[in-house]
N, C-alpha and C positions, 0 to 999 in steps of 0.2 A: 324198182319203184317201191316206196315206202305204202306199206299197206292202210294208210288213213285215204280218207275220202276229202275232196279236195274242200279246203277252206275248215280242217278240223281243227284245225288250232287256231284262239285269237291272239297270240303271242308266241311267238318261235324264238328261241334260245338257241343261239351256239357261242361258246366259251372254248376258245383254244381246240377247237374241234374241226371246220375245214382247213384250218392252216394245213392239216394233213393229207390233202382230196385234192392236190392240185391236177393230180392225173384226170381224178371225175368228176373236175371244178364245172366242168362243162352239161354233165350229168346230177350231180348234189344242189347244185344253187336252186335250178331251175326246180326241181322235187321238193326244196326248204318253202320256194316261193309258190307251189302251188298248194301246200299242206296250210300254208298261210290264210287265216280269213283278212288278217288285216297287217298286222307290223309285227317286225323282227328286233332281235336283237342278238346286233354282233360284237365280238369282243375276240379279236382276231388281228392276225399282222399282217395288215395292208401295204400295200409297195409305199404306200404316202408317208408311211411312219417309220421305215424302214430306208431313208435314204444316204446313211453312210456307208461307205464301202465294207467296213467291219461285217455290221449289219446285212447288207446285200449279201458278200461273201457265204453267211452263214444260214440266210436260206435258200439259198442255191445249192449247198450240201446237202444239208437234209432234204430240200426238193419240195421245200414248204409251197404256200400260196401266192404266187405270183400277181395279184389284179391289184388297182387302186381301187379305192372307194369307188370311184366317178363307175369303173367296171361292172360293177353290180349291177346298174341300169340294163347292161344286154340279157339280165338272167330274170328282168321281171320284180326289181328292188330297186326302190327309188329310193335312197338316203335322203333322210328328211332332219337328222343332228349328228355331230360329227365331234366327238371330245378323243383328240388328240395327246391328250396328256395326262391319258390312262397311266396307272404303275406299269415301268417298265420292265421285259426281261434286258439281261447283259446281254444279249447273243441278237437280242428280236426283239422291235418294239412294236407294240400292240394300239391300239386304238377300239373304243367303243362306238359304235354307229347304231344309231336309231333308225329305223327303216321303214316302208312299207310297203305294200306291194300292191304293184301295178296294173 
């Protein structure tokens, strides 16, 4: 567990940061969402944005973050803006979500 007290932050940032935690996607969201007083911001590559096989192929290698947007909701993150057409990487397409928590 992250050692803040819950609702210390009134804005949560992650940048290219859980794409890596898919193992303790399960464990990190829920911890983002409870450090949260109110909204997030993610900027991350969601299955939504990520639907050609190129793309698929190459986070399944690296073992990136497998959820959709809509996913979020089971971890206590209600997506509330969804800009789809963030600058892309080649390999991985990213999307920014505006968020808050539930």
């Amino acid at each position: 567990a992250l050692e803040f007290e819950d609702g210390s932050f009134d804005l949560v940032i992650s940048k290219l940061a859980i794409e890596q935690m898919e193992n303790i996607k399960h464990l990190a969201l829920p911890e983002i969402a409870r450090v949260s007083a109110s909204h997030l911001a993610l900027n991350e590559p969601f299955s939504d944005f990520n639907t050609d096989s190129l793309r698929q192929a190459s986070i399944r290698a690296r073992n990136y973050l497998s959820i959709s947007v809509e996913d979020l909701r089971d971890y206590g993150i209600e997506p509330v803006h969804v800009f789809a057409d963030w600058p892309q990487k080649l390999m991985g397409g990213n999307g920014f979500v505006v968020a808050k928590k539930t």
